[in-house]
N, CA, C and O atoms as a CHARMM CRD file, in Angstrom:
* protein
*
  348
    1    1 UNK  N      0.82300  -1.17900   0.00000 PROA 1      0.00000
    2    1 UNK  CA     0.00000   0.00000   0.00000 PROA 1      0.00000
    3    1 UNK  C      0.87400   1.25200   0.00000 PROA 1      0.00000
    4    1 UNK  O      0.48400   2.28400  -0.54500 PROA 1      0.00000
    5    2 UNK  N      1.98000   1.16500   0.57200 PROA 2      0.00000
    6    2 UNK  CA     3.38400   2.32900   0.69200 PROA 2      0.00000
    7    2 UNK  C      3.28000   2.51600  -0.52100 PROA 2      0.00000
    8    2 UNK  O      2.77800   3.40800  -1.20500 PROA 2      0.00000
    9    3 UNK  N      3.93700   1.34900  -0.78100 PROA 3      0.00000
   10    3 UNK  CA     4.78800   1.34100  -2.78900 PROA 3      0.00000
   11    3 UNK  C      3.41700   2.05400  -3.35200 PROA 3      0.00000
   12    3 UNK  O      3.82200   2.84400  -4.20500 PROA 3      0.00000
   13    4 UNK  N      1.77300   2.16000  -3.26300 PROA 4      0.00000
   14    4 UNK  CA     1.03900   1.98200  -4.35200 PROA 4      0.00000
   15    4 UNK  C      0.89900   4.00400  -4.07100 PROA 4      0.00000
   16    4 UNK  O      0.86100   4.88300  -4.93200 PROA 4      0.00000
   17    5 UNK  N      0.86400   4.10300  -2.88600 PROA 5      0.00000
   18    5 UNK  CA     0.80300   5.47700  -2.91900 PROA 5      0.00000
   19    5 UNK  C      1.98500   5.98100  -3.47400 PROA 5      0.00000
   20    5 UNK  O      1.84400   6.90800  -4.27100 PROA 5      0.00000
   21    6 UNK  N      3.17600   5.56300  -3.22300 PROA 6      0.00000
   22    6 UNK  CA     4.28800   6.60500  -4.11500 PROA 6      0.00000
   23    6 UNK  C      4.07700   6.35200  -5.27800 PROA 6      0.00000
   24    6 UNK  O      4.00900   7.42800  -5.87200 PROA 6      0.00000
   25    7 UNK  N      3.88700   5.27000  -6.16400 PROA 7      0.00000
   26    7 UNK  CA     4.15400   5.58400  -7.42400 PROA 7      0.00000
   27    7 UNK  C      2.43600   6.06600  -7.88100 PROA 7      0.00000
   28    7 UNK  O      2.27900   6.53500  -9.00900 PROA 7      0.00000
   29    8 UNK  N      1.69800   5.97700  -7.31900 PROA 8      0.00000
   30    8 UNK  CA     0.34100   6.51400  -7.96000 PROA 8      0.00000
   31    8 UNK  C      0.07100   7.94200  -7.42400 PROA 8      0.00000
   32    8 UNK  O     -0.41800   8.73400  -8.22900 PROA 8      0.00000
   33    9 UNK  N      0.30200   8.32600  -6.29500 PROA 9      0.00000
   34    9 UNK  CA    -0.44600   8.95400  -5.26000 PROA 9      0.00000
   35    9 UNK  C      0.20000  10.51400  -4.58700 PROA 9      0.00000
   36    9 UNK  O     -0.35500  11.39100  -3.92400 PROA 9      0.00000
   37   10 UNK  N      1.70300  10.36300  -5.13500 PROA 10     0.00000
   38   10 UNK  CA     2.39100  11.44800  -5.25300 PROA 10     0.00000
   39   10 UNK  C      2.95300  11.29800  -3.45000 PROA 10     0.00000
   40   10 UNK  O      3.06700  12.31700  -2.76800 PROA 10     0.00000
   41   11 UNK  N      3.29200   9.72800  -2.80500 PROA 11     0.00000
   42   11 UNK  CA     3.69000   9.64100  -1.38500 PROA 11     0.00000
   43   11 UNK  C      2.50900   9.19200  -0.56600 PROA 11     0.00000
   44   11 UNK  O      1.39900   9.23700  -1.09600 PROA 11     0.00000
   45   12 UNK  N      2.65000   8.70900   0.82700 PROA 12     0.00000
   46   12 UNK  CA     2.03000   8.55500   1.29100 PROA 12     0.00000
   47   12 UNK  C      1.99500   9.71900   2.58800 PROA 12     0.00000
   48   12 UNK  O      3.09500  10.19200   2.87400 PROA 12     0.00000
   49   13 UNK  N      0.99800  10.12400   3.25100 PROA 13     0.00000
   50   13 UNK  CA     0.62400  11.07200   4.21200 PROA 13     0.00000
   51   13 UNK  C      0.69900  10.99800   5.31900 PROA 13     0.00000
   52   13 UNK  O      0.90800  11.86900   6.16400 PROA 13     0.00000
   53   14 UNK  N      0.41200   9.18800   5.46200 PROA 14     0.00000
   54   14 UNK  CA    -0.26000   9.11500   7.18100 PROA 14     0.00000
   55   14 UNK  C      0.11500   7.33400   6.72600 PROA 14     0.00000
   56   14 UNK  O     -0.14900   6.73200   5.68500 PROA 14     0.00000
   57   15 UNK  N      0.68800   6.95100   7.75100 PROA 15     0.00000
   58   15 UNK  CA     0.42900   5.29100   7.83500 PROA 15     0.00000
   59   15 UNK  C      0.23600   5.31100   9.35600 PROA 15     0.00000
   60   15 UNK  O      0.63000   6.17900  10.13400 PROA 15     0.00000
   61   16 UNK  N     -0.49200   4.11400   9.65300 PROA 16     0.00000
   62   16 UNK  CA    -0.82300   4.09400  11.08700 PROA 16     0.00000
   63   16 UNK  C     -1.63300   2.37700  11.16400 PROA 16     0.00000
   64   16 UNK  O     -2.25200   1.63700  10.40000 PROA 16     0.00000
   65   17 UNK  N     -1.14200   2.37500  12.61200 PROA 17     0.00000
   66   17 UNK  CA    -1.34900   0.69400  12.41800 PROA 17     0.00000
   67   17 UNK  C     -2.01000   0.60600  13.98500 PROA 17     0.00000
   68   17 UNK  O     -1.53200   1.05600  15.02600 PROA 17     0.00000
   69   18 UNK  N     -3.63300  -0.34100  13.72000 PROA 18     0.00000
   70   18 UNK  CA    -4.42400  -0.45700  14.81100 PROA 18     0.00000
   71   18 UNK  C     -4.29600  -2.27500  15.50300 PROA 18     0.00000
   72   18 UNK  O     -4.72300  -3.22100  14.84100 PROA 18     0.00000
   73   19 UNK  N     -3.86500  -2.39600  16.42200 PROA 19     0.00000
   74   19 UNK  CA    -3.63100  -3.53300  16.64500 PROA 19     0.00000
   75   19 UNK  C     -4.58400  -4.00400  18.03900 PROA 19     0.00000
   76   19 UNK  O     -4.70700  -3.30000  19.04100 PROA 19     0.00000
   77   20 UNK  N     -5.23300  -5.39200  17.83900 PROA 20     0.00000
   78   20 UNK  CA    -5.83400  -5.89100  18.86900 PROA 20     0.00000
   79   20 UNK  C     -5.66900  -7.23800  19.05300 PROA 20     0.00000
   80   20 UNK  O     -5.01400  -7.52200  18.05000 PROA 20     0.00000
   81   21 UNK  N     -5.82400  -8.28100  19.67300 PROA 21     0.00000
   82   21 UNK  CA    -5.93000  -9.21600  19.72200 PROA 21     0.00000
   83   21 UNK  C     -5.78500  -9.89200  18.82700 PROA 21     0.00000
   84   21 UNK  O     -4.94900 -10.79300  18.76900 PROA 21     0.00000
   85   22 UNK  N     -6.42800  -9.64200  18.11400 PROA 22     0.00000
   86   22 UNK  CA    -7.63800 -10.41900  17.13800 PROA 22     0.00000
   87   22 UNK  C     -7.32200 -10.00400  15.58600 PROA 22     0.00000
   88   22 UNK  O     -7.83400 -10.53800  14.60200 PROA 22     0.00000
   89   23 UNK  N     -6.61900  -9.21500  15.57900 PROA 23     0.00000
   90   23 UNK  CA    -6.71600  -8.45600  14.03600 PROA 23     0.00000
   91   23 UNK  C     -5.64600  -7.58800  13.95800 PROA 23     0.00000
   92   23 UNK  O     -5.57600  -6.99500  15.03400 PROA 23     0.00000
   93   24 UNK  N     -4.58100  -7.14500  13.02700 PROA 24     0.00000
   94   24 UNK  CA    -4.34800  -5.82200  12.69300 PROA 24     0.00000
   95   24 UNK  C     -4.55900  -4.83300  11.43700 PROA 24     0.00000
   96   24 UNK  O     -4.30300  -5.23000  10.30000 PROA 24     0.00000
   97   25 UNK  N     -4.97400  -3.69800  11.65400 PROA 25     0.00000
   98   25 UNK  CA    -5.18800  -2.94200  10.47800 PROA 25     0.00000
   99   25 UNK  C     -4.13900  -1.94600  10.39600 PROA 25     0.00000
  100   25 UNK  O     -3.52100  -1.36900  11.29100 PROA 25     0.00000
  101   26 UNK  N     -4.06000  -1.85600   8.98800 PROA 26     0.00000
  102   26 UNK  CA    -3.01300  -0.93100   9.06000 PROA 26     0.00000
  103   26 UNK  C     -3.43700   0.22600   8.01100 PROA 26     0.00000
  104   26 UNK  O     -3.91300  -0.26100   6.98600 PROA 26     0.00000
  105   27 UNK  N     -3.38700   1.52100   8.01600 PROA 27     0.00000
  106   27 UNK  CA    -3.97800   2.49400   7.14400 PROA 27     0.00000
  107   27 UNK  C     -2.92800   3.69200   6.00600 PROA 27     0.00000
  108   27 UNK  O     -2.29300   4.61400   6.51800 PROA 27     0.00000
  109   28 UNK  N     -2.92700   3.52100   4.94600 PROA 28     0.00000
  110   28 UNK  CA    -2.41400   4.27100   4.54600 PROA 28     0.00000
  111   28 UNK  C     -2.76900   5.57600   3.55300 PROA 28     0.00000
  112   28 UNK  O     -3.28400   5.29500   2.47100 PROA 28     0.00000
  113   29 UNK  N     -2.49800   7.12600   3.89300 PROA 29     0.00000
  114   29 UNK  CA    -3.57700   7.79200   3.35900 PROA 29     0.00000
  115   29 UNK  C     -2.58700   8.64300   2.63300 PROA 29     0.00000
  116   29 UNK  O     -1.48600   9.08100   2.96500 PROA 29     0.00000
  117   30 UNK  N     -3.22500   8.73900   1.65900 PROA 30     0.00000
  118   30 UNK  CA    -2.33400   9.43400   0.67900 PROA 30     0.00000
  119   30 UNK  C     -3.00800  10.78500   0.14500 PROA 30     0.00000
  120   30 UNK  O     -3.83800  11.22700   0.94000 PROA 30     0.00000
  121   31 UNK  N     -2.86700  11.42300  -0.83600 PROA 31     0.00000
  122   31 UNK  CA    -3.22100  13.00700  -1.57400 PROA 31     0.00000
  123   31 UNK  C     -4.44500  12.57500  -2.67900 PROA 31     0.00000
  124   31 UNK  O     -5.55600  13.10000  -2.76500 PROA 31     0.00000
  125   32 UNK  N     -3.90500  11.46900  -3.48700 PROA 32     0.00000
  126   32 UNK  CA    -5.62300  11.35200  -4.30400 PROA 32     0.00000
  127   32 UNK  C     -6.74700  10.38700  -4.15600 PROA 32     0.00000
  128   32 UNK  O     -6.93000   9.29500  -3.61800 PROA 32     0.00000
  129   33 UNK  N     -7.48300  11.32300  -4.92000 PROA 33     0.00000
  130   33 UNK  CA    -8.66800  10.55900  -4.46200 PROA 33     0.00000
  131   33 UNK  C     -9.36700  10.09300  -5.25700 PROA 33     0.00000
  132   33 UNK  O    -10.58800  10.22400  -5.34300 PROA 33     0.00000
  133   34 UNK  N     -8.31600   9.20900  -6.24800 PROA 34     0.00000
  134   34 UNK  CA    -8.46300   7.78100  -6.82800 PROA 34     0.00000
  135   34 UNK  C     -8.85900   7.05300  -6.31900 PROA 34     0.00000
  136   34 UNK  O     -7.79100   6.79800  -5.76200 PROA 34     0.00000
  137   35 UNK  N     -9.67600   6.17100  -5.80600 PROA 35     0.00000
  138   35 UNK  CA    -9.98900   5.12000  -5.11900 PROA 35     0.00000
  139   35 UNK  C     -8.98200   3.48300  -5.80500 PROA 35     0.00000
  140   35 UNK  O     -9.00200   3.16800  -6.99500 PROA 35     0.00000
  141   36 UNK  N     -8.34000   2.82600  -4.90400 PROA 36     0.00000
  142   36 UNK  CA    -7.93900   1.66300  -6.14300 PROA 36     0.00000
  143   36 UNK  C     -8.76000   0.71300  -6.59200 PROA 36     0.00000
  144   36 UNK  O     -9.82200   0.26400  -6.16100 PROA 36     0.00000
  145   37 UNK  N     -7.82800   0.37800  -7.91500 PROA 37     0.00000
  146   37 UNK  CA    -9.41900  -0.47600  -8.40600 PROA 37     0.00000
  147   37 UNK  C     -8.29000  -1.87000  -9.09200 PROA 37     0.00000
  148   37 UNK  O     -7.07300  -1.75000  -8.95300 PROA 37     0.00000
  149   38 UNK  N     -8.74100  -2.81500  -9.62900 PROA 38     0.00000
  150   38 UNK  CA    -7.67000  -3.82600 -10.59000 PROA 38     0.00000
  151   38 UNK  C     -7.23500  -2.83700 -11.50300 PROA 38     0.00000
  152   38 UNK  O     -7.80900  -1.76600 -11.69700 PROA 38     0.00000
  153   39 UNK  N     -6.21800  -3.22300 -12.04900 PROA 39     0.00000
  154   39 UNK  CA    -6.01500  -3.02500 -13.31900 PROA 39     0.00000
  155   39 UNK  C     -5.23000  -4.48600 -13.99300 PROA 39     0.00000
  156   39 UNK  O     -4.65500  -5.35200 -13.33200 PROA 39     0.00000
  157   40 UNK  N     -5.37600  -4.45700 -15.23200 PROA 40     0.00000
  158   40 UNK  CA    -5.35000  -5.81400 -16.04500 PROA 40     0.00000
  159   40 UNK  C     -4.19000  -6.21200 -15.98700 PROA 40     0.00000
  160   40 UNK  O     -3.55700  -5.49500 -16.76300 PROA 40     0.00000
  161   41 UNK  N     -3.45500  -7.01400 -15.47500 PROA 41     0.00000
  162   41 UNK  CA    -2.27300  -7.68700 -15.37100 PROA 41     0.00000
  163   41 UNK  C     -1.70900  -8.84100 -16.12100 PROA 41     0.00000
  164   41 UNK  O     -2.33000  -9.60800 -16.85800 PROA 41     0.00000
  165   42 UNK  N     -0.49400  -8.85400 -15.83900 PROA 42     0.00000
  166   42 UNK  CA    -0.09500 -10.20500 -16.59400 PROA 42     0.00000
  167   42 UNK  C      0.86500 -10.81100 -16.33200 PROA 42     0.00000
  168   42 UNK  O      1.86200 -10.18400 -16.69100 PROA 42     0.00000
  169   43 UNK  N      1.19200 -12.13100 -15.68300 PROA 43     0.00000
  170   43 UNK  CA     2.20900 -12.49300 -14.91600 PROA 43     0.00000
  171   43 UNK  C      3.69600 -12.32800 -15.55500 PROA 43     0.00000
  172   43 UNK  O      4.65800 -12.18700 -14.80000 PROA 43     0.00000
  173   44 UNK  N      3.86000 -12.34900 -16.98700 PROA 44     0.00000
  174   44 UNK  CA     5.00500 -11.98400 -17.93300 PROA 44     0.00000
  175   44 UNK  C      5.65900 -10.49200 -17.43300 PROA 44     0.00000
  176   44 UNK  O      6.88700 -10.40400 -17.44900 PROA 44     0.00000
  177   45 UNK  N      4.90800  -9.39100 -17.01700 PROA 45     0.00000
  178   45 UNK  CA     4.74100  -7.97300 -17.01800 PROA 45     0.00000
  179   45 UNK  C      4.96500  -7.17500 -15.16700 PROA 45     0.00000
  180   45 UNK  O      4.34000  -7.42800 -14.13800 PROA 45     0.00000
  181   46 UNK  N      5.89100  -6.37900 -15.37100 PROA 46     0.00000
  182   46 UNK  CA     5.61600  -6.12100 -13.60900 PROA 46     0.00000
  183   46 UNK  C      4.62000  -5.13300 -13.15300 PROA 46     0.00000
  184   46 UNK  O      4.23700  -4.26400 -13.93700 PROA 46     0.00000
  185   47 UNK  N      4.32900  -5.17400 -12.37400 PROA 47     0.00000
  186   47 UNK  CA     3.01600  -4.25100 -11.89500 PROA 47     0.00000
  187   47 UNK  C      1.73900  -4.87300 -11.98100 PROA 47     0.00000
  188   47 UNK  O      1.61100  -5.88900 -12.66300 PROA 47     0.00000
  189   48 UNK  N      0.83900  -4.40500 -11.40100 PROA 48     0.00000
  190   48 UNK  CA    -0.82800  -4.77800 -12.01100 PROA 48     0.00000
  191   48 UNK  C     -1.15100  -5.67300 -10.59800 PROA 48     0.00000
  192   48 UNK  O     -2.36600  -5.70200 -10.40400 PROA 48     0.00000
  193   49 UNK  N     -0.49300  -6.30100  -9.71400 PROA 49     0.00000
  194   49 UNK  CA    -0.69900  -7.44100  -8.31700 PROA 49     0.00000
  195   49 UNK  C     -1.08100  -6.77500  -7.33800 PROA 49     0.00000
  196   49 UNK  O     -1.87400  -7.35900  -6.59900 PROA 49     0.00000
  197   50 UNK  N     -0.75300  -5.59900  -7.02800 PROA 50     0.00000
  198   50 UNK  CA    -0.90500  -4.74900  -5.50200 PROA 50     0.00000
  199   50 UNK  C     -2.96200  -5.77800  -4.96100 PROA 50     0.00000
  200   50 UNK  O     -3.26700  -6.74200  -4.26000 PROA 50     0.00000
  201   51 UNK  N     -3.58800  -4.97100  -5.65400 PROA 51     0.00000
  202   51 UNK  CA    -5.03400  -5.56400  -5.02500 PROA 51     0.00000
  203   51 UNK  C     -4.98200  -6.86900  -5.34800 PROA 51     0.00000
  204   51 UNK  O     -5.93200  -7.24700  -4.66200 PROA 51     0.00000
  205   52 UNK  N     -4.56900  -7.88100  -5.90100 PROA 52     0.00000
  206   52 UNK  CA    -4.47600  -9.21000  -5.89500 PROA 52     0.00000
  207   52 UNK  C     -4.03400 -10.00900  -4.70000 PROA 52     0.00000
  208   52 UNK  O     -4.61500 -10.90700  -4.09000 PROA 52     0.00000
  209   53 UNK  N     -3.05800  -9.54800  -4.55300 PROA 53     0.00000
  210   53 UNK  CA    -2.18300  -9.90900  -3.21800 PROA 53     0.00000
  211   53 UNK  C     -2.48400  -9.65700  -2.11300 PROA 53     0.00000
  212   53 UNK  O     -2.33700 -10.46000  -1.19200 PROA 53     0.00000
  213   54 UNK  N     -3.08900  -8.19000  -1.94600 PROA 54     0.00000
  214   54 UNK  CA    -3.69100  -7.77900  -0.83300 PROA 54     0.00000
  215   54 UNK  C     -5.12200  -8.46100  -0.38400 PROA 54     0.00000
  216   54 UNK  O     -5.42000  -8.96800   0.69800 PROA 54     0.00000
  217   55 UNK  N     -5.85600  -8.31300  -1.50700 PROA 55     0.00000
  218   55 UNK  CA    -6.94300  -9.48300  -1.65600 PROA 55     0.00000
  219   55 UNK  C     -6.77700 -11.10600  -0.65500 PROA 55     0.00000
  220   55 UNK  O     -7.44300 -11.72100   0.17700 PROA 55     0.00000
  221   56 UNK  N     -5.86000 -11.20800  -1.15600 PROA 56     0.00000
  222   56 UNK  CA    -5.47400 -12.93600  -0.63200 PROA 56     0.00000
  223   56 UNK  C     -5.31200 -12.77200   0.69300 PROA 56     0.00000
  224   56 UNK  O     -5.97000 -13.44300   1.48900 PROA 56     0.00000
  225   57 UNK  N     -4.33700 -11.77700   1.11800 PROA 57     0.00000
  226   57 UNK  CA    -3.89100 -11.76900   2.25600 PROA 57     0.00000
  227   57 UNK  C     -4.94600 -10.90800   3.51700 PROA 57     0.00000
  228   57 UNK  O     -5.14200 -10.99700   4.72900 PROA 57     0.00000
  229   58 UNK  N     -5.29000 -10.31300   2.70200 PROA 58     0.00000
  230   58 UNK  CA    -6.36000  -9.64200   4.18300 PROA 58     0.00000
  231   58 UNK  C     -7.52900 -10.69300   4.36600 PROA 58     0.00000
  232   58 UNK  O     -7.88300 -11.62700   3.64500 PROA 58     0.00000
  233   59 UNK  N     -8.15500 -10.07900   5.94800 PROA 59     0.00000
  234   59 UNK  CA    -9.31700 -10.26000   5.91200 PROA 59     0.00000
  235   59 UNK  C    -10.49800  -9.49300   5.18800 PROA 59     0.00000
  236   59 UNK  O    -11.35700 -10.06600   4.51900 PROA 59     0.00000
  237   60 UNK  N    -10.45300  -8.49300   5.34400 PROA 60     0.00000
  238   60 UNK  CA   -10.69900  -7.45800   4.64700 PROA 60     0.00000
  239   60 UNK  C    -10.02200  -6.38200   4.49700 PROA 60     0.00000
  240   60 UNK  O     -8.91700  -6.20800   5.01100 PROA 60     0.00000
  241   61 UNK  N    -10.81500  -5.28100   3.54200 PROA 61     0.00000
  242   61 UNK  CA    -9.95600  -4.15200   2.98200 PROA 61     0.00000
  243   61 UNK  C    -10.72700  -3.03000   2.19500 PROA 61     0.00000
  244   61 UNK  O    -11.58800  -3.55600   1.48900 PROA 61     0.00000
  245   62 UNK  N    -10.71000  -1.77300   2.08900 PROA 62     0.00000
  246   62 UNK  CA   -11.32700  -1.05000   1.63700 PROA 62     0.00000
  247   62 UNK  C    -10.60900   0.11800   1.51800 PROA 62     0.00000
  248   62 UNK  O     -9.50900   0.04000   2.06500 PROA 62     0.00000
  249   63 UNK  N    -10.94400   1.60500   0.77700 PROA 63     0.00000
  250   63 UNK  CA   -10.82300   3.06700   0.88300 PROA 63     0.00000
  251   63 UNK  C    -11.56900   3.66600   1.46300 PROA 63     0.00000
  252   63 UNK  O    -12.63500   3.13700   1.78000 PROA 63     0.00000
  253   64 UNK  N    -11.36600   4.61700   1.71400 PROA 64     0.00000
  254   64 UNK  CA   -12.53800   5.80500   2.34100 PROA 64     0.00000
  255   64 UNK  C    -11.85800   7.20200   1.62700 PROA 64     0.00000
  256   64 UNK  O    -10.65200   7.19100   1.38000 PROA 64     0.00000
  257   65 UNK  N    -12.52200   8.16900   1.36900 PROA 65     0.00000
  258   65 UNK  CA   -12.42400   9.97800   1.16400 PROA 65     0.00000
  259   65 UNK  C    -11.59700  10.55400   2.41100 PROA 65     0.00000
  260   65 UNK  O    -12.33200  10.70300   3.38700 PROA 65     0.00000
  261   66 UNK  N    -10.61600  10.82200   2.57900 PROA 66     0.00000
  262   66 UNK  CA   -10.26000  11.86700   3.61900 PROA 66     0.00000
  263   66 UNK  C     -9.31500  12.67100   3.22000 PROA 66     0.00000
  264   66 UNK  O     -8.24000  12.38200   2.69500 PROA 66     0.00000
  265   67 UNK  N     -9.79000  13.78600   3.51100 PROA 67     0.00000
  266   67 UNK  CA    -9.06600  15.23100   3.32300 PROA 67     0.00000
  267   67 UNK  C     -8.42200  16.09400   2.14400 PROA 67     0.00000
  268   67 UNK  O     -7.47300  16.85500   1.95400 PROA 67     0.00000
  269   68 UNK  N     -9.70200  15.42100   1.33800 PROA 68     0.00000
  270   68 UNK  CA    -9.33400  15.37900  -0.36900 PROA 68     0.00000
  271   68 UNK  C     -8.22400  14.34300  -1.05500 PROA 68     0.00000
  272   68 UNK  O     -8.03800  14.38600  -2.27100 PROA 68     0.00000
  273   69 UNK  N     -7.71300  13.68600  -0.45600 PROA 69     0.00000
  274   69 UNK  CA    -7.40300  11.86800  -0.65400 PROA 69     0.00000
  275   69 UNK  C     -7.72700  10.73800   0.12800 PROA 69     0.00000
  276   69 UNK  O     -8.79400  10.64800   0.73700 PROA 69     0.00000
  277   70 UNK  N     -6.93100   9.95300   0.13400 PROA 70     0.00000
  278   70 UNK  CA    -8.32800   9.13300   0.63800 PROA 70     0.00000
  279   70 UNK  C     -7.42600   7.92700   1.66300 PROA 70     0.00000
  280   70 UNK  O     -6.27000   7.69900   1.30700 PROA 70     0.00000
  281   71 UNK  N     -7.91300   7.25500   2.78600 PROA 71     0.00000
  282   71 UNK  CA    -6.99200   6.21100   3.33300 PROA 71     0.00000
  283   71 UNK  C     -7.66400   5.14300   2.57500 PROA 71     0.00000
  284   71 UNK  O     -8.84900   4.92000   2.32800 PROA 71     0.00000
  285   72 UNK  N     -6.48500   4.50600   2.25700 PROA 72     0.00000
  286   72 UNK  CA    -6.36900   2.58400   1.89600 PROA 72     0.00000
  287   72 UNK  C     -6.35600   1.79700   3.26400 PROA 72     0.00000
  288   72 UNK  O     -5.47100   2.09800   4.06500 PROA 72     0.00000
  289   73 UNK  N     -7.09000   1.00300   3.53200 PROA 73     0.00000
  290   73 UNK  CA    -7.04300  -0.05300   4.87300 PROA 73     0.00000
  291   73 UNK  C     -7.31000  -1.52000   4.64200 PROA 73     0.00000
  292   73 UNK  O     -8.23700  -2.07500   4.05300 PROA 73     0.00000
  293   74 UNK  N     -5.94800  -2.13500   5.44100 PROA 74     0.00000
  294   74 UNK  CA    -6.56100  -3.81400   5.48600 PROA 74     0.00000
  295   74 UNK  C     -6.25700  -3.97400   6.63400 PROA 74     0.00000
  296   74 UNK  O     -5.51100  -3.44000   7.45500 PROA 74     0.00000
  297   75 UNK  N     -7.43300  -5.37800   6.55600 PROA 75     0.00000
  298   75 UNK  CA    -7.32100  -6.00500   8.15100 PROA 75     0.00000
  299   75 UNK  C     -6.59100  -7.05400   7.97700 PROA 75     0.00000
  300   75 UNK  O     -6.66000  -7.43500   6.80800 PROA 75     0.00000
  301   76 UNK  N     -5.89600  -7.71300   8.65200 PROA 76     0.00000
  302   76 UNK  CA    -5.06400  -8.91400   8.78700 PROA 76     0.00000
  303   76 UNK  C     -5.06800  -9.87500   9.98000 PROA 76     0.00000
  304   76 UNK  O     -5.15400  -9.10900  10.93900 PROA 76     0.00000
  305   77 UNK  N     -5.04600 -10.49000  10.21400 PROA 77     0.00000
  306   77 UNK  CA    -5.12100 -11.27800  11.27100 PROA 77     0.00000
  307   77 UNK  C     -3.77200 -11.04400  11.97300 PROA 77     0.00000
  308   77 UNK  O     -2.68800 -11.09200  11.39200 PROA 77     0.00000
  309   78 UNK  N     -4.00800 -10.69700  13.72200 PROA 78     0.00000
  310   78 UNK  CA    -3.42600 -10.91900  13.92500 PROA 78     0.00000
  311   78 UNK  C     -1.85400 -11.11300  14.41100 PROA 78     0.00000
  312   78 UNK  O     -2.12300 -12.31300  14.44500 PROA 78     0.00000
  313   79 UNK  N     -0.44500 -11.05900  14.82600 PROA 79     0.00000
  314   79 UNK  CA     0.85300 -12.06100  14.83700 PROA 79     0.00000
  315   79 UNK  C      0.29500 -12.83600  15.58600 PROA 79     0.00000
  316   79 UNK  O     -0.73600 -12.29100  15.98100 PROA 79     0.00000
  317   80 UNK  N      0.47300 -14.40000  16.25200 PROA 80     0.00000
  318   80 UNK  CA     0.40400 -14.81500  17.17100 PROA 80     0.00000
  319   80 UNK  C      1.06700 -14.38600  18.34700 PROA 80     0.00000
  320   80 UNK  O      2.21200 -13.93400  18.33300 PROA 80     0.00000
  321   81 UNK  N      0.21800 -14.54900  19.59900 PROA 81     0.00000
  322   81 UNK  CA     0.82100 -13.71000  20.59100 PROA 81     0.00000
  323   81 UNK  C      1.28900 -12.28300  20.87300 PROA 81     0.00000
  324   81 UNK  O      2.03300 -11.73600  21.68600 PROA 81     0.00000
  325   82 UNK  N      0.36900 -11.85200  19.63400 PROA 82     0.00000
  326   82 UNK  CA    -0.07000 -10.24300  20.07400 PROA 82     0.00000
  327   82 UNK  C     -0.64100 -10.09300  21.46500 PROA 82     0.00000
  328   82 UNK  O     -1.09400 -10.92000  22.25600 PROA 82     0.00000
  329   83 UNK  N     -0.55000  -9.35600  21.49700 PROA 83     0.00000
  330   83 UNK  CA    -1.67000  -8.82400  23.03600 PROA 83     0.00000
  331   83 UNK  C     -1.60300  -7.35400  22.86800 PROA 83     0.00000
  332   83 UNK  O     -0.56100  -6.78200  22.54800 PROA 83     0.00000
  333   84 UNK  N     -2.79300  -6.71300  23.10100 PROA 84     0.00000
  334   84 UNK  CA    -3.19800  -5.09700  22.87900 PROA 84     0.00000
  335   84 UNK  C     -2.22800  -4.71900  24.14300 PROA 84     0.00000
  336   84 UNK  O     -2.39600  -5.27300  25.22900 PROA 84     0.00000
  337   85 UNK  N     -1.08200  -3.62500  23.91300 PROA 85     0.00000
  338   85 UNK  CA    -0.44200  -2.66100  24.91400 PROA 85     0.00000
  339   85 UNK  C     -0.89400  -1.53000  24.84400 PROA 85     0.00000
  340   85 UNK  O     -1.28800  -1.14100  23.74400 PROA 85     0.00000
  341   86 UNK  N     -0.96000  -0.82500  25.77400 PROA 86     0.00000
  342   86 UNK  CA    -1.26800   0.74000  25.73100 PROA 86     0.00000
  343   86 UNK  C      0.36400   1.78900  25.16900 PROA 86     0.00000
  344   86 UNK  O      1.51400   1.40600  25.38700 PROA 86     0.00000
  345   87 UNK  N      0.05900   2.84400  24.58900 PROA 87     0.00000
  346   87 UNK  CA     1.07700   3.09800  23.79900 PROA 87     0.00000
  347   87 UNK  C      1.59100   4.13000  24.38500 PROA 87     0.00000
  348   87 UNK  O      2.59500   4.66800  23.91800 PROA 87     0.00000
């Protein structure tokens, strides 16, 4: 999500990572407000995997609008033997 904001997004703004038990999300918000979407790939060719991969690997994942660009977020399961600390 780093890599997708620098080369699309002109950098990223804000990364920030929510951790519980149970899950971690991690958010990255960048300047446009492109939302991501596929684009047509081809395993011969580099580029085109970012939402493929992310796909596989989250639990879930989505964008939202903020501050005239927008945060990217996935959830992930998880390390084992996380435990929520106060920060």
């Amino acid at each position: 999500m780093v890599t997708n904001a620098c080369l699309h997004a002109g950098g990223p703004r804000e990364f920030v990572l929510h951790c519980t038990a149970d899950r971690l999300r991690i958010e990255v918000t960048d300047g446009s407000p492109v939302h991501p979407r596929p684009r047509p790939s081809d395993v011969a060719t580099p580029g085109g995997h970012g939402l493929t991969v992310l796909r596989r690997l989250a639990r879930s994942w989505g964008s939202l609008p903020r501050g005239g660009g927008k945060t990217v977020w996935v959830e992930v399961s998880a390390p084992r033997g996380s435990r929520r600390r106060p920060v």
